[in-house]
TORNUPA-441966 format. One record per residue: residue in three letters; x, y, z of N, C-alpha, C in turn. Coordinates in pm, whole numbers, plus 50000, padded with zeros to 5 digits. Each point is the difference from the previous one (the first is absolute). Example, Ala and Ser with C-alpha at 12.3 -4.5 7.8 and 13.67 -1.06 7.14 Angstrom:
! residues 2
Ala513194943150780499115011950000500905012050000 Ser499655010549928500825011950006499235010950073 
***
This chain:
! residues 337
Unk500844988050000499165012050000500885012550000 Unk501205001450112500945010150005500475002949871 Unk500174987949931501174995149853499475011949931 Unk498214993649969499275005649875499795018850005 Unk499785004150139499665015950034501275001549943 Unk501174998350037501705004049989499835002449826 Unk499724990249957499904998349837498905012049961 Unk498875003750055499065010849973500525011049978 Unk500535003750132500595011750011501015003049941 Unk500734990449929501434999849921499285010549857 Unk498614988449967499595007249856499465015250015 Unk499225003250122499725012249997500765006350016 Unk501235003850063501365009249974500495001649877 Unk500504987649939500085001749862498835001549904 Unk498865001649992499225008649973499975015250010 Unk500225001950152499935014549985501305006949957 Unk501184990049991501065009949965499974998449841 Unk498944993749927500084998649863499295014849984 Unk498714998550041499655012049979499865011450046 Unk501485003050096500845012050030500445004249929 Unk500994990849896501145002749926499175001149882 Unk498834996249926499215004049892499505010450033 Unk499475008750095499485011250043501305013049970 Unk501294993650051501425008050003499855002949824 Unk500314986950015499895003549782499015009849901 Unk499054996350055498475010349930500275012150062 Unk500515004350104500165017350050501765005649937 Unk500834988549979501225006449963499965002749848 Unk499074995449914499714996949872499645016249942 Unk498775002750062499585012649917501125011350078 Unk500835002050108500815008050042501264998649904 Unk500174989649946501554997249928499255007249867 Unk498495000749966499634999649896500145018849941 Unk499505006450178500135012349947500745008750042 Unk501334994450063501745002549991500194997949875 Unk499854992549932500644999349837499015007749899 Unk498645003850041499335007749907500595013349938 Unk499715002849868501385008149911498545012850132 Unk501085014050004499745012550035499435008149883 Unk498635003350064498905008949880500125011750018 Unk500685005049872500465016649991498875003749916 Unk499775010050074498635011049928500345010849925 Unk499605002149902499995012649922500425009150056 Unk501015009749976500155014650129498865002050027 Unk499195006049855498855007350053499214996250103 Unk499834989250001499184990050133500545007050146 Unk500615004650019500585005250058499645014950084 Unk499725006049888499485013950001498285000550071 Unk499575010050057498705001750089499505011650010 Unk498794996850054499105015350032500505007450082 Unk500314987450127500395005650120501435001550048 Unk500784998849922501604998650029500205011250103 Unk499865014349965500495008450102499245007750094 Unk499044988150000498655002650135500065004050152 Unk501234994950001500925006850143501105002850036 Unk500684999449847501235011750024500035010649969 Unk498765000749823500055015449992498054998049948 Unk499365001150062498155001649979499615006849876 Unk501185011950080499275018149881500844997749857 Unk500554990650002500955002849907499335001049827 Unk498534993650004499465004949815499175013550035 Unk499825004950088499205010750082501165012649943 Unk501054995250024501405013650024500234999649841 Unk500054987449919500365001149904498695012749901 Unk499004992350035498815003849913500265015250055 Unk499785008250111499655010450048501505012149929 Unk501304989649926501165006749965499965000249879 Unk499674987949899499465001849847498785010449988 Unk499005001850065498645008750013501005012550004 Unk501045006550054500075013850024501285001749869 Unk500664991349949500945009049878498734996349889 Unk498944987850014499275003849854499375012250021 Unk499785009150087498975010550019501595017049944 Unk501344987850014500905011749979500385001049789 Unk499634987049974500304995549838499244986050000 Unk498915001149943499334990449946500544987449882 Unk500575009049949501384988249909500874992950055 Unk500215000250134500964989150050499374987750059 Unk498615003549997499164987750006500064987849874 Unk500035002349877500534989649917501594999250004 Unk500335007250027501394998750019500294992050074 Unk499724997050163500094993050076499734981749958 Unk498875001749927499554988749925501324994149944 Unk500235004249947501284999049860501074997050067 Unk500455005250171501184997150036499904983850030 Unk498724999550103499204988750023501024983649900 Unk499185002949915499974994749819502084995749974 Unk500075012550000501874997349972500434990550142 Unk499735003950108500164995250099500194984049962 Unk498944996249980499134983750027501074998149848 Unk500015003649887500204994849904501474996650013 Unk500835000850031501275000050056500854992550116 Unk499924987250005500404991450123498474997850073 Unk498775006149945499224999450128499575011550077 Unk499114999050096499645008350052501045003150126 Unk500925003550017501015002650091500425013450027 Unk499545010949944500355015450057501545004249892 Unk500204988149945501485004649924499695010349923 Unk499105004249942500075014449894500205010450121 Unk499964999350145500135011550068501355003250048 Unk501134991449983501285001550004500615010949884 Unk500705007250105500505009549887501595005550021 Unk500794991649927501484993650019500435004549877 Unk501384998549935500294997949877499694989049949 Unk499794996449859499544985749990498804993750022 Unk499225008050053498574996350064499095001449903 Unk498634992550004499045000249868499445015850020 Unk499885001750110499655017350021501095013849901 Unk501204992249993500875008749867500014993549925 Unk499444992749910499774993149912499165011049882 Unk500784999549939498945007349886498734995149929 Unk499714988750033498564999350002499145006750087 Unk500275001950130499315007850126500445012049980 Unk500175009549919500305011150019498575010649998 Unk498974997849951498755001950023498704992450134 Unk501034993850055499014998250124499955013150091 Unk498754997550073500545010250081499154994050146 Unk499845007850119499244994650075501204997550191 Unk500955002249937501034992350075499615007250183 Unk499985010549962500025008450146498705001650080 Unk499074991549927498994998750047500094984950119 Unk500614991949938500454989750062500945005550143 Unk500725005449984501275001950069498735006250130 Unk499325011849962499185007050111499444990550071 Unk499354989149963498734991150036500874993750086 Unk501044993349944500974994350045500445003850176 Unk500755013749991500415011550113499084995150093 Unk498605008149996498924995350076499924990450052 Unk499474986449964500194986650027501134996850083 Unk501245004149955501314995050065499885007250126 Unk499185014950021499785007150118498934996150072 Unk499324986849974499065000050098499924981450009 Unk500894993149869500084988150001501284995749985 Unk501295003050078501324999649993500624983249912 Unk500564997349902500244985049943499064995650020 Unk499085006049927498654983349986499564998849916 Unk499635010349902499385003349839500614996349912 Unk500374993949878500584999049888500125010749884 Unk500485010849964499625006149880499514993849905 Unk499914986949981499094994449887498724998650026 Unk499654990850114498815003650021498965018749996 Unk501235002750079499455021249924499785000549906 Unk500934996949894499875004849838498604988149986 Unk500094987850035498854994649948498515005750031 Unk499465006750123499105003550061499505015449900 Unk501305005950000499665008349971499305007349829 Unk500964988349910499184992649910498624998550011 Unk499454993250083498445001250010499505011750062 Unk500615008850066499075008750043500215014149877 Unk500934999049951500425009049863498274995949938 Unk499584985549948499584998449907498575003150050 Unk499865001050085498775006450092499885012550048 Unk500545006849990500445012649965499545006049867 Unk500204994249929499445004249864498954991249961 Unk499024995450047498564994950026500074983349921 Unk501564993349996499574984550019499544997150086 Unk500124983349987499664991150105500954998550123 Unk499634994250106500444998950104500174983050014 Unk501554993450064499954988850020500674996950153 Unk500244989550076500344998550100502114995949926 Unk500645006050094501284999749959500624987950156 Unk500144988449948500914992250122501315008450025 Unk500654995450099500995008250033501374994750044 Unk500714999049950501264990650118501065000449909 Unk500575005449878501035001349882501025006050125 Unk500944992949969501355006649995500845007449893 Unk501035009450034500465005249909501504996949964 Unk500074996749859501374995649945501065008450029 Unk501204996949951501595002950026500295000849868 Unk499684993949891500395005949875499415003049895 Unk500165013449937499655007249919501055003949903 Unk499654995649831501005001749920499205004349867 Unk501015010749982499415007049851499784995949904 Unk500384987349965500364994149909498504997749946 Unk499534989250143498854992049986498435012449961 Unk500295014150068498945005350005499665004249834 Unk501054990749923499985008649829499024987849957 Unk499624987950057499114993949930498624996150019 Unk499445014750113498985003949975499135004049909 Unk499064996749949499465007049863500055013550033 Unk500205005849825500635015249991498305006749989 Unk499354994449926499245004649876499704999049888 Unk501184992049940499944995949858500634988449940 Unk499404988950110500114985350000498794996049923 Unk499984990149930498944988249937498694994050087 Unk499464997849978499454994750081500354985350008 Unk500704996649983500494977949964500985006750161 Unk500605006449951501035007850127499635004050109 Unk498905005950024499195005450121499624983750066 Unk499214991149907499144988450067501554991850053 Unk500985000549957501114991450034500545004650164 Unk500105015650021500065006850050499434997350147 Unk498505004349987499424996950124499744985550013 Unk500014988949948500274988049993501174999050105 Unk501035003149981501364998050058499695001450127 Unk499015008750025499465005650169498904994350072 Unk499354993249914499244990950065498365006449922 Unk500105009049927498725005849955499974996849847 Unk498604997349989499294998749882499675010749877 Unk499594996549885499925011449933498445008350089 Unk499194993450026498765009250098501015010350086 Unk500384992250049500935011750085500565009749928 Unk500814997749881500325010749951499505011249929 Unk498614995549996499095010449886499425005950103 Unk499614996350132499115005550134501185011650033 Unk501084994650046500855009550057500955011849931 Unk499684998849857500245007749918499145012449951 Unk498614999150081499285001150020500305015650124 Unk501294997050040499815014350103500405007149921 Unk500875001549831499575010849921499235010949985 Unk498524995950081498875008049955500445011550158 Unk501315001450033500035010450029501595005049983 Unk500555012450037501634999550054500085000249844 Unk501475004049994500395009549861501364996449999 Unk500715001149831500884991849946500775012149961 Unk501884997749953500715008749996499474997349794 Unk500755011049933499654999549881501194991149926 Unk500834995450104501194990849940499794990449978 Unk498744990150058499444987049982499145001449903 Unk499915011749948499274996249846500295006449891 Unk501355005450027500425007749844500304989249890 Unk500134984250014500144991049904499015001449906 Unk498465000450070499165002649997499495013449896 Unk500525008450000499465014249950501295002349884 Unk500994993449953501125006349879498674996249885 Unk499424992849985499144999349898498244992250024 Unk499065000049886498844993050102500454989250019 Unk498754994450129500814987250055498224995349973 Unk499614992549906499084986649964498944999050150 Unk500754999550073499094992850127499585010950100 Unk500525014249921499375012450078498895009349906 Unk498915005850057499395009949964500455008749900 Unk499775009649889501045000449988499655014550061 Unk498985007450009499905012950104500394998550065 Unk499934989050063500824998550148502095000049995 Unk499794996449915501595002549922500385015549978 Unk498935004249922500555009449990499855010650118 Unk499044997150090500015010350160501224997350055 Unk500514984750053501474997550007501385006649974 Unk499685002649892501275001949883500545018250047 Unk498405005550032500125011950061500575005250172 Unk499414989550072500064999350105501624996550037 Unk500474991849936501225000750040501174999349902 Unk500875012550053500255006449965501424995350056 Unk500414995050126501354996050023499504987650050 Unk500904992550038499964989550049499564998350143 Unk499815010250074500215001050159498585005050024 Unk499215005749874498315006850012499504980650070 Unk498665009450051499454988250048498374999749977 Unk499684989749964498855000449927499204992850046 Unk498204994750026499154990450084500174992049958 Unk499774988450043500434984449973498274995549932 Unk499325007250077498525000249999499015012349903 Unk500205004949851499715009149963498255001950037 Unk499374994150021498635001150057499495005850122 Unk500354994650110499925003450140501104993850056 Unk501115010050021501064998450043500525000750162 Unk498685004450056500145000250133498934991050079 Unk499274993649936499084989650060500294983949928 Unk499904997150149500464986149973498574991349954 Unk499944999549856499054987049924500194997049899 Unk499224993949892500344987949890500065011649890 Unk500305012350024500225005849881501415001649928 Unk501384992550083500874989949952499544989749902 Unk498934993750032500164989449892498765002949845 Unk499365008450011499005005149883501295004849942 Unk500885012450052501065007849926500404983649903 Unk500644990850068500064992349900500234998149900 Unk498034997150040498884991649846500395008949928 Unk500275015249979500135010549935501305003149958 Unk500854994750030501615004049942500565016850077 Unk499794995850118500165010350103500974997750074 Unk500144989950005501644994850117501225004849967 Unk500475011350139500765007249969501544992249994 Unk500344988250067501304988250001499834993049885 Unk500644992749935500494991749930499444987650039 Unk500184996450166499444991950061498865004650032 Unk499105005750008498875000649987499114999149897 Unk500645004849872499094992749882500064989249954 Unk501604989950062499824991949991498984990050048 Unk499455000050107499094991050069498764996849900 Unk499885013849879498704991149941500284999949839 Unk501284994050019500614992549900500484986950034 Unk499394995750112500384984449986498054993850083 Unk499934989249893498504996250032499494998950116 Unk500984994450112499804996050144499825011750049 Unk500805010450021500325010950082498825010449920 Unk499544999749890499185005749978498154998250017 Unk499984985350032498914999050028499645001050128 Unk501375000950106499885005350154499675016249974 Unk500225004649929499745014449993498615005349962 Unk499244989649855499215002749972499164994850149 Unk499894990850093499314995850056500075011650119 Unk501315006350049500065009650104498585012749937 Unk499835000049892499545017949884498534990750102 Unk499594988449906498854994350023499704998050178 Unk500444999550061499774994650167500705011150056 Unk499755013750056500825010050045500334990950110 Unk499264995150096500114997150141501454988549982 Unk500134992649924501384996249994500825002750043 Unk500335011249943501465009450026500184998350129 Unk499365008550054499985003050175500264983550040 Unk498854993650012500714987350094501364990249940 Unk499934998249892501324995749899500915003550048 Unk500515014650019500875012550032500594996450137 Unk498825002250082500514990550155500534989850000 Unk499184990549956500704985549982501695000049933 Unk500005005949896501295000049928501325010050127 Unk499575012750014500655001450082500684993550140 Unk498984990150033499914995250139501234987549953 Unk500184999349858500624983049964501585008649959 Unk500055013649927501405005550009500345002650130 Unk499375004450092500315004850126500964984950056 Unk499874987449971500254989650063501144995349938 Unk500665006749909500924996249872501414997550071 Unk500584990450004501174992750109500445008350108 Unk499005001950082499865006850111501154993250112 Unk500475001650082501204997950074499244999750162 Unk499944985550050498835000950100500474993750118 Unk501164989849945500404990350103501234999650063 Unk500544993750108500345002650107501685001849915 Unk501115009550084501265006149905499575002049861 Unk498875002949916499935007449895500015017349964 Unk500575006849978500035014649998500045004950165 Unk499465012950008500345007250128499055012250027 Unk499655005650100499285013749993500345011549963 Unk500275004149915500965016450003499215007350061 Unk501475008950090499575009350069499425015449957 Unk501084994949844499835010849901499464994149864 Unk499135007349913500044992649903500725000449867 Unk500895010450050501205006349849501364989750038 Unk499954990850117501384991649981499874987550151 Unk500844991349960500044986650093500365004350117 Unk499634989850096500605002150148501254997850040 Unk500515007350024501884995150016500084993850133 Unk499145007150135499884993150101499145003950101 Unk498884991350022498735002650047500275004550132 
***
């Protein structure tokens, strides 16, 4: 009787240490499983938020908006301007603040940028912020914000701007020359914003801030030595008058040049587009039937416009951890924080 219990109890121990050591196995299994699982890197942009500087700096689209609101009330033209720095900005490494470096060598002396303007508007907004939010703001995120409140300013749409860009360390002249000038193709433009992550929609929407802000007469004297086929030719010949040197500056928008709507894209249908790249768009079938459809659906524009902006605004944005830095300034790098 002793024999047989002795023998019982033998099997239930080894029982339970069978299924100890199978229990050990099934819990070390999915732990070994997601120690070796590869690491899921997110998009920068994923990155970026509503709320990023919710409690380091609150006021900070409050200070921006309330500092773009008082130079447009000083020059209403640096409101597309601002746009445009925006634009060079993003097109160039990304959205990183590099067009605001201003070095030798920098895309800011680059003779493509020699018609931006906008710069000291940044720098002010900037001051402020740094006086009430010491290293916490990015000048890119500024230049990006302020981009939208420019375009609302002159009665676009309004979009929500995430927030969290860092700002780059290099800026080179070189690169800021293969921005479109004005008098690229359109096979060239779609290759263009392609490279950036945008579509030709994108490029006919956001080409689209034409319909305000004004052009030097140097981006279209190719344009005016003789007629040019794909222009008006009154409109050629008002041109031909108007400028007179290279440095005159003329509306980008001959219709309503100070209100922001689709009277960019009727100019068009009409052989009104004062760029090269602008009459191109309805010379290629795709890009022209986004245009005819903007003439046909006004309400387009406006939400299109947001959307497109909201997708350059995100253009290899610099988000993650040792990527770029805060400048303290936005005309040069931090030598030591």
């Amino acid at each position: 009787m002793k024999l047989c219990m002795f023998f019982a109890f033998l099997v239930i121990v080894q029982l339970e240490l069978s299924i100890s050591l199978v229990e050990s196995i099934n819990l070390q299994q999915p732990l070994q499983a997601i120690t070796k699982a590869p690491k899921v890197i997110l998009p920068a942009e994923d990155y970026l938020s509503l709320t990023h500087y919710l409690n380091s700096c609150p006021d900070v689209e409050g200070i921006i908006h309330q500092k773009t609101k008082a130079w447009f009330k000083k020059d209403y033209t640096l409101a597309a301007s601002l746009i445009r720095l925006h634009f060079h900005d993003c097109a160039v490494r990304g959205c990183d603040g590099s067009i605001l470096l201003n070095h030798p060598g920098s895309e800011r002396r680059a003779k493509a940028s020699r018609t931006l303007r906008g710069f000291e508007v940044i720098d002010d907004i900037k001051a402020e912020i740094e006086r009430r939010c010491p290293k916490t703001v990015s000048c890119t995120d500024i230049l990006t914000v302020v981009a939208r409140d420019a375009t609302v300013l002159l009665g676009g749409p309004f979009w929500e701007v995430t927030l969290g860009r860092k700002d780059g360390k290099t800026s080179i002249a070189k690169e800021a020359e293969m921005v479109p000038q004005g008098y690229e193709n359109v096979t060239t433009l779609i290759e263009f914003f392609k490279s950036k992550g945008l579509n030709e929609l994108d490029l006919v929407i956001l080409s689209g801030s034409h319909t305000i802000g004004r052009s030097s007469c140097y981006s279209i004297l190719h344009r005016l030595a003789k007629p040019d086929p794909t222009l008006d030719i009154q409109y050629w010949k008002q041109l031909r008058k108007k400028c007179r040197r290279g440095w005159d500056l003329v509306d980008l928008d001959v219709t309503t040049p100070k209100t922001f709507d689709i009277a960019y894209f009727t100019n068009l249908q009409k052989k009104l587009g004062l760029l090269s790249t602008d009459s191109a768009l309805y010379t290629n079938q795709m890009t022209a039937a986004f245009v005819d459809a903007t003439v046909s659906q006004p309400s387009l524009f406006e939400s299109q416009f947001a959307a497109s902006m909201v997708k350059l605004g995100n253009v290899q944005v610099l988000t993650r951890k040792n990527e770029g830095e805060i400048r303290l300034n936005c005309n040069s790098v931090n030598r030591n924080y």
